[in-house]
N, C-alpha and C positions, 0 to 999 in steps of 0.2 A: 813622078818624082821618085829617085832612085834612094831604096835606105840604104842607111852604111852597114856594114855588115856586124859592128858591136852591137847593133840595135835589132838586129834579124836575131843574132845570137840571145841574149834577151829574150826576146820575145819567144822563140823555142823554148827557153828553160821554163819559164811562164806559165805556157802551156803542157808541159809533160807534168809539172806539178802539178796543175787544174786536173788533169786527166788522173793522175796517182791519188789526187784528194777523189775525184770522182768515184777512182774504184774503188776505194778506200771504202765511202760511203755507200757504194751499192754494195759493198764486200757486206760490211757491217747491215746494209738494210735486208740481204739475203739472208744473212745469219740469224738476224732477229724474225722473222720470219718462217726460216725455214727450221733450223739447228734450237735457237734459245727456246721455243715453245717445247719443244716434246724434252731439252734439258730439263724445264722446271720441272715437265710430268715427271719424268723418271726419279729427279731428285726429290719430289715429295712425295712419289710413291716408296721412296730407299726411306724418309723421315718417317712414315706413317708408321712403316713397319717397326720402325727403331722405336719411335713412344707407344705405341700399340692402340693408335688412334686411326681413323683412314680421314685424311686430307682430300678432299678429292674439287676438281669442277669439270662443267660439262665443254666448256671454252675457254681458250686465253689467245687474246690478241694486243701486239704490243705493235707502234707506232712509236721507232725509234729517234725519229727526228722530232718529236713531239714532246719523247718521255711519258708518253701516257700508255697506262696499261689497262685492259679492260676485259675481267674476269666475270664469265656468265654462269650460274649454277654456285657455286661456290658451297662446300658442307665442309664441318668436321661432324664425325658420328664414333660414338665410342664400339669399347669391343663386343656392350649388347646389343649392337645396331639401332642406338638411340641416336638422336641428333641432337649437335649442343649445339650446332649454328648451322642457319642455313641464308645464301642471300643470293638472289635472285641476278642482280648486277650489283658489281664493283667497281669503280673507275678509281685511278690513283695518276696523278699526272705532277713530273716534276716539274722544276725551274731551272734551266740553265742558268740562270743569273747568278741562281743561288750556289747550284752546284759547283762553279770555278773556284769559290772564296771558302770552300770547305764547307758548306751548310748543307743539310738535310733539310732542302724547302720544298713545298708544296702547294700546287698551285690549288687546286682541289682532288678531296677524296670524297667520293660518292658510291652510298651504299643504300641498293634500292629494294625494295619489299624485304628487308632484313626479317629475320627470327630466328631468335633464341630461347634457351631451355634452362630453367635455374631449379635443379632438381635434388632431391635428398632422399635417398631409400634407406628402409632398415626398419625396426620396430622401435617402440617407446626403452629410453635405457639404451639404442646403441649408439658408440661414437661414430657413425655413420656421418662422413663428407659431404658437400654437397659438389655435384660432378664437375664444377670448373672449379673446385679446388683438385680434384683429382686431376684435371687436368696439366695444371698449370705445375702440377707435383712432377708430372710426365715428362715435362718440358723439361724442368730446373733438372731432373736428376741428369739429362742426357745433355747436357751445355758443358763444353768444356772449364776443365778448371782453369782460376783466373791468378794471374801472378800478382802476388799482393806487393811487390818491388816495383812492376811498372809502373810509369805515371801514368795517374788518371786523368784522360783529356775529357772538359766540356762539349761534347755537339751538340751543336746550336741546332736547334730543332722548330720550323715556322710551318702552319698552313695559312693559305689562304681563305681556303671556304674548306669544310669539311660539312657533309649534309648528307641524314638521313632519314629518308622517306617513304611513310606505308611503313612502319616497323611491326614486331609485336612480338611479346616474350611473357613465356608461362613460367609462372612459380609456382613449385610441387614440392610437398614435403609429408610424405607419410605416417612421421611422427606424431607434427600438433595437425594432421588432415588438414591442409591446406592446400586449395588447388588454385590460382587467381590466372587470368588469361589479360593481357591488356594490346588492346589492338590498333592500329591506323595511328599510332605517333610517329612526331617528328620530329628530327635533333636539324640545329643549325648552329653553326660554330666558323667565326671568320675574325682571321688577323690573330691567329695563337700562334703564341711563341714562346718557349720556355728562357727568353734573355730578356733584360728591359731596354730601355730605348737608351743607354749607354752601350749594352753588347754586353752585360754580364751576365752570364746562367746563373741564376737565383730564385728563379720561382714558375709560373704564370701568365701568361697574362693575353686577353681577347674579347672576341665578342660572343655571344651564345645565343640561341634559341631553342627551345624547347616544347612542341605542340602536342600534346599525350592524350587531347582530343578529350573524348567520356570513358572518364573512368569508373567503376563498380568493382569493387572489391570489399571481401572478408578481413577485420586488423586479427590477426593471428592473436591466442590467448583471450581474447574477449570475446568471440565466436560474433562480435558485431559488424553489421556492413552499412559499408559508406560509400555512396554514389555521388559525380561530380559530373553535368551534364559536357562542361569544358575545363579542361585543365592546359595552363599555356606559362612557360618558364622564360623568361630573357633576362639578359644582364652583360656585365663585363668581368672581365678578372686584370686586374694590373696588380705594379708592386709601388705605391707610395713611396718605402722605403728601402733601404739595402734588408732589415730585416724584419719585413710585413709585406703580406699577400695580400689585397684588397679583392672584395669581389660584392659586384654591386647584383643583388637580385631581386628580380620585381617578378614575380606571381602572382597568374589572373585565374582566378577562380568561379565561373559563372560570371557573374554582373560585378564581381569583386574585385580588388585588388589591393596586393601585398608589396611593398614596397620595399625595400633592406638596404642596407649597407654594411659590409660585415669586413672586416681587419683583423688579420688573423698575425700576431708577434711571434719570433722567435722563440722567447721566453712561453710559448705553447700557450698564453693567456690571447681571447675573442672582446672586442670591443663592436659592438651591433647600436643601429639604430633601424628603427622598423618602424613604417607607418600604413596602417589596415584601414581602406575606403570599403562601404559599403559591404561589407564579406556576409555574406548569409549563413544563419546558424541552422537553417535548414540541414544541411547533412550531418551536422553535428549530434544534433538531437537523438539519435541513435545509441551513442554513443552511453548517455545515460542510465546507471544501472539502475531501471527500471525493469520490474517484474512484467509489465507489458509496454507493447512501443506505442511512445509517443510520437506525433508530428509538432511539425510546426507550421503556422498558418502565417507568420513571418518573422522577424527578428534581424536586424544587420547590426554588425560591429566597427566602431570606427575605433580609431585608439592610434596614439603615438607613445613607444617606447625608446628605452635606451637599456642597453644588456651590457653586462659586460660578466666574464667567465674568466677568474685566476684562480687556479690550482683545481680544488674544489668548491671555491668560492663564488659562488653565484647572484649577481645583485640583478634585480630587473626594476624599472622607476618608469613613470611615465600617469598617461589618464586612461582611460578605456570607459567607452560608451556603447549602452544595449540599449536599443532605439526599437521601437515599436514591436517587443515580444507576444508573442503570441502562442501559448503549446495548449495542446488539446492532447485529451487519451483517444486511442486509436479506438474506432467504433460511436466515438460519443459526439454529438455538438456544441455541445456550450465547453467555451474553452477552460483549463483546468487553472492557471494561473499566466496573467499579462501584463504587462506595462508599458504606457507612452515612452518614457526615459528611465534607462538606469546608469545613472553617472559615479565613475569611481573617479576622483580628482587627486592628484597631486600623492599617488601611492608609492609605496618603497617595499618588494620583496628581498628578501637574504637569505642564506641559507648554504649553510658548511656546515661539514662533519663535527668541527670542534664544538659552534655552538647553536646547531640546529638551523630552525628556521624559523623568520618570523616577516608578519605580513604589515605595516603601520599606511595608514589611511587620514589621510586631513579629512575628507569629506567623502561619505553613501550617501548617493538621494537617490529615492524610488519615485517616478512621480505616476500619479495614478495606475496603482498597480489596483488587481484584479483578483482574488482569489475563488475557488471554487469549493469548497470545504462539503464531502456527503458522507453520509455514515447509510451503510445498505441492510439492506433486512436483515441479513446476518450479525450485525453491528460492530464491523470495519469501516473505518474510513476509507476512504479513496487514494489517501498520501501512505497509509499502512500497507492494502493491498496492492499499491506501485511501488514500496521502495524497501517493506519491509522483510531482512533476507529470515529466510526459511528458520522455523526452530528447531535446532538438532541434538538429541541429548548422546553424550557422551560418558559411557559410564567410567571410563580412565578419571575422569575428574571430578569430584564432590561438587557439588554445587552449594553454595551459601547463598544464604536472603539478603545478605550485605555481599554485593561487588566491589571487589579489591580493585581502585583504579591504576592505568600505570598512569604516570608524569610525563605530561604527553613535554615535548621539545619544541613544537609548536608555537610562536609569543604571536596573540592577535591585541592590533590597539590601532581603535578607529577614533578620531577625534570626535566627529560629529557623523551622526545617522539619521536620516530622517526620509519618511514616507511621508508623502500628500496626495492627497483627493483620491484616497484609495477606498477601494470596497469590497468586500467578502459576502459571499453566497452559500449561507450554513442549511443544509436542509439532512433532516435525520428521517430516511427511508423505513425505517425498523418500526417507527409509528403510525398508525393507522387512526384520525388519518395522517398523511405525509407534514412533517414540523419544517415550516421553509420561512429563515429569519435572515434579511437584509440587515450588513451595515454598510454605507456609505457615507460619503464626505470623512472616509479615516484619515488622521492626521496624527502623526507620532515622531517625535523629537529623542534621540539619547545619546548622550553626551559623554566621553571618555570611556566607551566602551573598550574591554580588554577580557584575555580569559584569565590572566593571573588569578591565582587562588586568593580569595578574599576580598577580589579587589570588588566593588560597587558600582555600577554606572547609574548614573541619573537619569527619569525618562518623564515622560509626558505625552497624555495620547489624548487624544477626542473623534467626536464623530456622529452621527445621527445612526440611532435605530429600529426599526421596525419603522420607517416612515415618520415617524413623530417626536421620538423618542430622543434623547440627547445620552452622550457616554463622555465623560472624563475622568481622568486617573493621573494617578501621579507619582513618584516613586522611584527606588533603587532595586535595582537587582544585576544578579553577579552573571556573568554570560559564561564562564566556564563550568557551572553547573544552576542553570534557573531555579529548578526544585527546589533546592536543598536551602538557597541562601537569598532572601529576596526580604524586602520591606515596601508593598503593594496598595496603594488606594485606588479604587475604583469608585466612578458614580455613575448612578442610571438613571434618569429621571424622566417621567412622563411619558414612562414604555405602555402601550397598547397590553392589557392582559390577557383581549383574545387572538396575539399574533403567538402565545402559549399556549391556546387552547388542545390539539395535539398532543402536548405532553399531559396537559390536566386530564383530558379524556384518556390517555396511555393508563397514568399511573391514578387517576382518583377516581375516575369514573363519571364525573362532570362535565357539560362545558360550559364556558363564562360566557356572557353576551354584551359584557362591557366592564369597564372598568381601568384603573392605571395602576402602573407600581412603581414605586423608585430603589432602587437598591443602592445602598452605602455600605461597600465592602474593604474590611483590611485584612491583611496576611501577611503574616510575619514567618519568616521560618528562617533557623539557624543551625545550620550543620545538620540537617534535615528534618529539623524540628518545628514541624509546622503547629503554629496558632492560628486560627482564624472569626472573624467577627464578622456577620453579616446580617445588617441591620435590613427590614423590610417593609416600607411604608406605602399599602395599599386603599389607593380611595375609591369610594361607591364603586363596591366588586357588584356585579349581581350576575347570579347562577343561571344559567339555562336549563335543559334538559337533561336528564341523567341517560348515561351509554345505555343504550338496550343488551341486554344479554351480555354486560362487563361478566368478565371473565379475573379480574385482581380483585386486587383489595381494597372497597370501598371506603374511601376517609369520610366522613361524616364534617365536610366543607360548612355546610349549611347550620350547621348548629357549634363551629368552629366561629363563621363570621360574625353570627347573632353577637356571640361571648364578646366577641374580639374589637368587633368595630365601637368605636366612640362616637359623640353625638353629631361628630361632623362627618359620619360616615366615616371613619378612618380607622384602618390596623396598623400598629406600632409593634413589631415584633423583632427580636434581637433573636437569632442564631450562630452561637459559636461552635466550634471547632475546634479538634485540635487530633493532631497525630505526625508519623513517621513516614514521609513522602519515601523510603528506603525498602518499605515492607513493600512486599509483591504485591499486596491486596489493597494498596493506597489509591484512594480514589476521592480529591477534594470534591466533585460535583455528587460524590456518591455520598459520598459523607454528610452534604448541606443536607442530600433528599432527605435520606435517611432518618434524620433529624427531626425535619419538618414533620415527614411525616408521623413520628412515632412520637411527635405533640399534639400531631391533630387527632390520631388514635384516643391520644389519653385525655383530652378533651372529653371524652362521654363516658372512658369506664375509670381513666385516674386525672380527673379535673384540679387538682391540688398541684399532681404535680406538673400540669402540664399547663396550669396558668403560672406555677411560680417560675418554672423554665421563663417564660413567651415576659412575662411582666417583672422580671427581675430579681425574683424576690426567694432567690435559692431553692433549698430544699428538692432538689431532681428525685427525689424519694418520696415527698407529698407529707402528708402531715402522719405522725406517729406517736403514740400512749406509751408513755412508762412502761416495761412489762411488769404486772402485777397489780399496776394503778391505775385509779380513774384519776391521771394527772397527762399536762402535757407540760413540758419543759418551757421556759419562755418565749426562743425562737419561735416553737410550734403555736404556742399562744398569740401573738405578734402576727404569725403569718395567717391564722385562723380570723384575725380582726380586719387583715388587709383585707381576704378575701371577700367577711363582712361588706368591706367597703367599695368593694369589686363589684358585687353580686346586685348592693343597693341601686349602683346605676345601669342594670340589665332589667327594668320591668318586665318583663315577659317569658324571665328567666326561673327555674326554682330549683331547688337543691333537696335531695334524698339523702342522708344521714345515715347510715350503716354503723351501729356496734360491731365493733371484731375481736374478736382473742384470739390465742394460740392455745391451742387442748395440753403440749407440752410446757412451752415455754411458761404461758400464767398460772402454771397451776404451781407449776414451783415457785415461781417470784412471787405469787397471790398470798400462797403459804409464811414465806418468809416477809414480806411486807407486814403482814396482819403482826406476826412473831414482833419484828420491831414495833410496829409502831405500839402494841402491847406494855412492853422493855421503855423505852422513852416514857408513854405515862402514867406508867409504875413507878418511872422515875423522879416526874414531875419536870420534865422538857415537853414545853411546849413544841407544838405543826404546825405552822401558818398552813389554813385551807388553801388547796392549789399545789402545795408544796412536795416535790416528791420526798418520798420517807427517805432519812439517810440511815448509814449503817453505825449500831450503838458502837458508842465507843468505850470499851471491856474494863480499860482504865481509869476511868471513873466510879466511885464508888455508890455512888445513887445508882450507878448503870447496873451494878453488880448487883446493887439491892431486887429493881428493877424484873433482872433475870431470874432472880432467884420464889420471886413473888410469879411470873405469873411463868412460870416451869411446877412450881405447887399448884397453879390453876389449873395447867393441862396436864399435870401426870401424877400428881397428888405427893401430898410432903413425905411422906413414906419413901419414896422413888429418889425424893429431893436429899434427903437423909443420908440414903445411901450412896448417893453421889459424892455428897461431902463429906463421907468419911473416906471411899474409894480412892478418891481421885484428890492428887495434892491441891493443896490453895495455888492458884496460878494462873495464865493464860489460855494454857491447854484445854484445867478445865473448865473456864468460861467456855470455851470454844466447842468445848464436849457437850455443855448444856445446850449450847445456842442451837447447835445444828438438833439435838435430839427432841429441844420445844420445835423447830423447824417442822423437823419428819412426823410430830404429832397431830398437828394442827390439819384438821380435813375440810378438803376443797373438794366441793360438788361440781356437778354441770351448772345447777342453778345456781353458784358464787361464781363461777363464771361469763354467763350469761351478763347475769345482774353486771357486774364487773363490764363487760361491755357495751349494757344499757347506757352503766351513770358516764362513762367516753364520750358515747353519742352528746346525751344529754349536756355534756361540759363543750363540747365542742359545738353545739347550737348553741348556748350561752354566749360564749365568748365571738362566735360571729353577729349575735343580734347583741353586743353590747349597746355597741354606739347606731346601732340602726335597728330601733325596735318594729318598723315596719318588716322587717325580714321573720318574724313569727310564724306569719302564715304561709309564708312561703319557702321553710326550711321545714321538710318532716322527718322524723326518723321512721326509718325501712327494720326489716325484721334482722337479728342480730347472725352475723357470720363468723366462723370459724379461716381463720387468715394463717400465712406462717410467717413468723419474727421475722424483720428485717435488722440491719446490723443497727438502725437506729432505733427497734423497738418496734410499737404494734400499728401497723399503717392503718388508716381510717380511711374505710371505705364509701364515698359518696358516686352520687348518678345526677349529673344533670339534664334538664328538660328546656326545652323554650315551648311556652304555650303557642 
């Protein structure tokens, strides 16, 4: 079949085009192959030179029909032949699709064994760069200048897959010594585009991956390290809105995971919601300024929050749950503090510049938590020498025994707080032998806890002790400073008293072989003003064997209990307290002993005052004589009959009677006693016997008569005579004779003696008033010489148990 010759023609043109596009494209595939490769070398060897970086790689092959380029070796190294990047392969492949309609798309870029260098040289103090800000400095200065009249166009900027694999990049910083290496991650990133799915440039938006493998690294500033056996990132980025970023991220941490969703507004305010499965506080734990490292033997966190971030304004809300805690100190095995559950529910953090921060809490529940409480031969606890920082003194600064607090900014306010079926392991090492006291079944309630100043919270606790034992309490106390500001009941009942035995053998020198105690404690303290009351009711104690070769101070327990116990076996003993929880040397369990102890002392050498202390009946002084007289004042009367009636139901008990005087104090007062009571019945004023002598009174004229009679006694009327012509009629000179019959009148040793004969002697009376069987078994000892106390002359007895 013959064509026409239009159609021949045709088909010639046809084909010379075919042929012209052919060479066209072998032109172009020549050029990219042969001319474009050694172009790029030459032009990034002319850039190198110009920023003063060398650009360098060991291959480039490009695939012009493809658009894909693929760069082997690839470095930038600065000008001290350091390397800021190095990557093994590169691949970069366009889209023709994209490229017709004006877009910079990308089909994939791939960048394989990458590493890089994130470095900072210089010494502590210099403004030293770190070298990809150097670089990028290198760059900006050598870009041309940009005309601020042009329009600015959008290009739309898309990859497909962007992926990189086997990475690893070193941070070095000289400064705070910091060296970290992270190696074998991997980025994965597909469907970015900086337009949204109308086609407006505005933001973001794709798919990510993130695989950083195990990480080990030093957090700069805290010199602590944290190891992650896998760390793996994925998520998305879109725009919501015309002006919000969104970006979803979910974070696997180990067996963990972190869940996000994060919006990020024009107005530069974050709105996040974040929900945490299983995250293990295992690497956390480190992190703890503790004086040595802890582990953990487990602990995960679950928790859903809600964040949100305007201006400086910071709120965070949500729950947060610590599930099966467990930390131990390093070296040790029994764990140091645990718990089944620790639930925070329905909490609200804040905190801005303007008005701080504060933390509010509907409901803390601990449930059966764990503590480990030791105190070591040195006598530190175990929470001291983990957390407590170093003492440093500073001589720039005076130190005062009252600390100046600041106002902290801080607002804490928990609704309700409560531990259950918790237990604590107190064992005090410094004792020999070793003091190891269990509670369990703890339970504690407190209610509108806050730290405002003055504020109160309500509390209530229970619990079993030593095994047997029962503990409850009741009470307010202030949580922004406990010490200082507290209203405390405690009980104890039916405690074992030889799971004490340890401290009794520490400090007495005993041990118990049975027995119970209950303790009824209150403490009040306000503004640091501690009172306290602690009552102590021990039944059928009975003493064991004494320490061999004690080395303290023997209490005299044994002839303490005889005194103390009543016919049902029972001691009833009140010990108060009281002091300045402020002063450095404050110590309430120091203060109880203390007590105790220097009652049970005076039990055998000041029995007066160390039953009136224990049985209520005042006098911390003991019983005391007039000075001058064989008299005691009523009180001392009073308590000399209690004692009486004390002593009645101790059969087994007896009492030694000591006269005492003062060689200075009675010999003057003995002096001037005898003077008055002379003056009085001169006077014709009667001395009820018992009564101490009072002082005459000058303005009376029986008194004056009085003085005048028996100053002619002791100094003869001669003397008298010339007194009262000397000396005017007046007060002066009454007061002239008084002291001169005073300094007349002579006092031996034997008017002092005697004098504290007839003491003894009054003060066996009045204990055997009302209990005449006490005769025989109150004797007076031989008389001693004592020094005045501020109440006069102390009377000295010695008690015995047959």
């Amino acid at each position: 079949m013959m064509m026409s010759p239009r159609f021949l023609t045709i088909r010639i043109c046809l084909l010379r085009i075919a042929g012209a596009m052919g060479a066209l494209i072998f032109l172009f595939w020549v050029a990219c192959h042969l001319w474009v490769p050694g172009a790029i070398r030459s032009a990034t060897e002319s850039y190198s030179k110009k920023i003063g970086y060398e650009i360098g790689y060991q291959d480039l092959s490009i695939s012009p029909l493809r658009l894909r380029i693929e760069i082997d070796g690839l470095q930038i190294v600065d000008g001290q032949r350091r390397q800021l990047l190095g990557i093994k392969k590169s691949v970069l492949m366009l889209k023709w699709s994209r490229l017709v309609i004006g877009e910079a798309g990308f089909d994939e870029i791939l960048f394989a064994e990458p590493s890089m260098l994130l470095e900072k040289r210089g010494t502590k103090g210099n403004s030293s760069q770190w070298n990809w800000q150097e670089f990028i400095t290198a760059i900006t200065r050598n870009l041309p200048t940009a005309d601020p009249t042009a329009p600015k166009k959008n290009l739309k900027i898309s990859v497909d897959e962007f992926m990189v694999s086997n990475g690893s990049f070193e941070v070095s910083d000289s400064n705070s010594n910091v060296h970290e290496r992270f190696k074998s991650f991997s980025i994965e990133l597909r469907d970015i585009a900086n337009y949204d799915k109308q086609g407006d440039v505005n933001g973001v938006r794709g798919e990510y991956g993130l695989n950083l493998g195990a990480l080990s690294f030093t957090l700069p500033g805290l010199n602590k390290k944290i190891s992650f056996g896998r760390v793996a990132i994925k998520g998305a980025l879109d725009n919501p809105s015309p002006d919000a970023i969104g970006a979803q991220i979910d974070l696997e941490i180990d067996h963990g995971r972190i869940h996000s969703r994060w919006d990020l507004k024009a107005d530069k305010s974050i709105v996040g919601k974040v929900q945490v499965e299983n995250l293990s506080i295992t690497p956390f734990i480190g992190l703890l300024p503790a004086n040595k490292d802890l582990q953990a033997q487990g602990g995960v966190i679950q928790s859903e929050l809600e964040v949100s971030l305007k201006g400086d304004e910071l709120t965070i809300s949500g729950y947060l749950h610590l599930l099966d805690v467990d930390l131990l100190e390093q070296g040790q095995k029994q764990s140091l503090v645990k718990w089944k559950s620790g639930d925070i529910n329905q909490f609200t953090y804040r905190s801005s510049k303007a008005s701080g921060s504060s933390l509010s809490i509907n409901e803390l529940s601990i449930r059966e938590p764990m503590l480990q409480f030791e105190i070591d031969e040195k006598g530190f606890s175990n929470f001291r020498r983990l957390f407590a920082k170093p003492i440093t003194e500073s001589p720039e600064v005076e130190k005062s025994p009252l600390a100046v607090k600041e106002k902290s900014s801080f607002a804490l306010d928990i609704k309700t707080f409560r531990l259950s079926e918790g237990e604590m392991q107190f064992a005090d090492l410094a004792m020999k032998p070793n003091l190891k006291i269990n509670l369990r079944g703890f339970n504690a309630n407190f209610a509108n806890v806050s730290n405002l100043p003055n504020h109160l919270a309500s509390m209530a606790v229970n619990g079993v002790l030593a095994g047997s034992g029962s503990m409850r309490g009741h009470g307010r106390i202030a949580f922004d400073d406990p010490r200082r500001n507290n209203d405390l009941t405690l009980s104890f009942k039916n405690v074992p008293l030889n799971a004490f035995n340890p401290a009794v053998m520490t400090f007495a020198g005993y041990q118990i072989t049975s027995g119970r105690v209950n303790l009824n404690l209150h403490y009040s303290a306000k503004d640091a003003e501690l009172k306290g009351s602690n009552q102590i009711v021990i039944k059928k104690i009975q003493l064991g064997e004494e320490v061999a070769d004690f080395q303290g101070k023997k209490l005299p327990l044994g002839l303490a209990i005889a005194l103390l116990e009543d016919s049902d076996d029972t001691i009833d003993i009140t010990i108060n307290i009281a002091g300045n929880v402020d002063s450095p040397e404050f110590s309430a369990s120091g203060l109880v002993w203390q007590a105790i102890s220097n009652v049970l002392t005076n039990v055998a050498t000041a029995p007066f005052r160390a039953l009136g202390a224990l049985l209520g009946m005042g006098a911390n002084d003991g019983v005391n004589a007039v000075q001058g007289e064989a008299v005691f004042l009523p009180p001392d009367q009073d308590r000399l009959e209690k004692f009486g009636d004390f002593l009645a139901k101790k059969p087994h008990a007896t009492l030694e009677l000591a006269g005492t005087y003062d060689l200075e104090a009675d010999k003057a007062a003995f002096a001037r006693a005898t003077a008055n009571f002379a003056i009085l019945k001169a006077a014709g004023i009667p001395i009820s016997p018992g009564d101490a002598i009072p002082a005459p009174d000058f303005s009376d004229v029986r008194v004056q008569s009085g003085l005048k009679s028996v100053y002619a006694q002791y100094l003869g009327r001669i003397k008298l005579g010339q007194r009262l012509i000397t000396l005017p009629d007046g007060e002066v000179r009454n007061e002239q004779l008084h002291t001169e019959l005073i300094a007349s009148i002579p006092v031996t040793d034997e008017d002092l003696k005697g004098l504290a004969t007839k003491r003894a002697k009054l003060a066996k009376s009045l204990m055997v008033k009302g209990n005449p069987d006490l005769n025989d078994r109150i004797g007076l000892g031989e008389v001693k010489i004592v020094s005045a106390g501020r109440d006069g002359i102390p009377l000295e007895v010695e008690l015995r148990i047959k």
